[in-house]
RODO-470154 format. One record per residue: x, y, z of N, C-alpha, C in turn. Coordinates in steps of 0.001 Angstrom, whole numbers, plus 500000, padded with zeros to 6 digits. Each point is the difference from the previous one (the first is absolute). Layout:
// residues N
XYZXYZXYZ ...
//
This chain:
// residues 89
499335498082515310499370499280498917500693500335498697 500311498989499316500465499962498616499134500030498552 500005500301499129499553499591498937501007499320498434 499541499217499021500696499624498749499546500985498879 500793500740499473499526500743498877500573499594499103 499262499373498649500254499701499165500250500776498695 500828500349498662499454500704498748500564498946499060 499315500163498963500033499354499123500216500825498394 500537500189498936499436500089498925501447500589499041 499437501151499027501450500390498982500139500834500553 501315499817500197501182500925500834500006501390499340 500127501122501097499758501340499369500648500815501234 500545501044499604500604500846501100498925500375500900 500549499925501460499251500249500696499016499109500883 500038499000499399499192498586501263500815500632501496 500660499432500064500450499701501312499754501431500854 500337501398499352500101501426500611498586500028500423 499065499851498926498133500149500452499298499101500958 500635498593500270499641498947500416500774500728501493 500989500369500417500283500037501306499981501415500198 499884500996499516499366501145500103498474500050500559 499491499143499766498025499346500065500608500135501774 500828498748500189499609499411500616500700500752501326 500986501196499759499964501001500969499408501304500632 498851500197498421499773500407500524498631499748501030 499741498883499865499034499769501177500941499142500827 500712500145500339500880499507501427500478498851500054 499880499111498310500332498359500474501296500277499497 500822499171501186501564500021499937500607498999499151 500673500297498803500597498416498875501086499876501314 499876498782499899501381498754500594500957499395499303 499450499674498961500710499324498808499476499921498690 500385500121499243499839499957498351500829499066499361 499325498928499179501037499279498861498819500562499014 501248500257498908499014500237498034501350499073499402 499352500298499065500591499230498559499314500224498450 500915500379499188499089500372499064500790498721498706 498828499411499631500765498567499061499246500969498695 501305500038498942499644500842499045498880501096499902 498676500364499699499299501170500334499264499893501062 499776499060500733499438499468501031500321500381501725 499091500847500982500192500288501068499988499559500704 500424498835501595499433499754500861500298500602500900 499551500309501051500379499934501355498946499985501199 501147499439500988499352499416500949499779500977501241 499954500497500657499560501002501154499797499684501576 500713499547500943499167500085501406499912501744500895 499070499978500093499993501040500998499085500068501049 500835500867501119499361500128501370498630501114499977 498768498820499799499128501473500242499585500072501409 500311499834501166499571500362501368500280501415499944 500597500741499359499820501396500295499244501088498937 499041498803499330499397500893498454499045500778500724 499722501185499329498897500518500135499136500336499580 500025498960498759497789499578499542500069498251500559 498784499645499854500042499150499877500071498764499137 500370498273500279500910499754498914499169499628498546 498623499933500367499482500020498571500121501482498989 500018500632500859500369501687499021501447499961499777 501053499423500959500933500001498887500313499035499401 499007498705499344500397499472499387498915500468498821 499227501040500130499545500397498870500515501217499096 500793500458500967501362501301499038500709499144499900 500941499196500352500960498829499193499336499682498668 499003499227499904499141500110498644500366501219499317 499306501284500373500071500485498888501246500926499660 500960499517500790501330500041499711500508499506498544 499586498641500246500508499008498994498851500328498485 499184500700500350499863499838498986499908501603499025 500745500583501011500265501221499265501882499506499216 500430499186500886500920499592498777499760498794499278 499040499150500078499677499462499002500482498189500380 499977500246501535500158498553500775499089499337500861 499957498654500601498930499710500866500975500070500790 499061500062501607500516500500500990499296499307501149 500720499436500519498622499101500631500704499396501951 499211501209500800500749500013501496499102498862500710 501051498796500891499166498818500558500581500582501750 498974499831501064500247500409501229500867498665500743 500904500509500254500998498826500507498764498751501252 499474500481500459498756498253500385499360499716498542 499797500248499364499204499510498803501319498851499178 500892500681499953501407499726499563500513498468500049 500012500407501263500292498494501225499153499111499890 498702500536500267498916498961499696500008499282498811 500210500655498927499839499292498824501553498694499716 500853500526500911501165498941499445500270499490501415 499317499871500460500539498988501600499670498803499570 500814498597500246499855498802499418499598499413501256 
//
């Protein structure tokens, strides 16, 4: 099982290190990462494998939260069926 992790906000050292630091240490594996930062502005995008997390995925999408907002970003993890569901045409 996959998930989309989203961040959003002003770019500051350290998004990306806290955001996948979170997310090892409860066991979800990053796959891929795209960011981009358009003048002070952060994005990035996140998939990762949580079949091997070990909380479950509403607890880690509630330390992702307060990840983001210890640096001062939204942070916002969608479970890859929720994902799909929402953009299947």
């Amino acid at each position: 099982m996959k998930a989309v992790i989203t961040v959003i906000g002003k770019d500051t050292v350290g998004i990306l290190a806290g955001v996948s630091g979170e997310c090892a240490k409860n066991g979800a594996n990053v796959i891929e990462v795209t960011q981009s930062v358009m003048q002070d502005m952060f994005a990035m995008i996140m998939m990762v494998d949580i079949s091997g997390c070990t909380v479950p995925f509403k607890k880690l999408a509630e330390s992702l939260k307060k990840i983001g907002e210890q640096y001062g970003v939204m942070v916002h993890v969608t479970h890859e069926e929720l994902f799909n569901t929402m953009y299947r045409v």
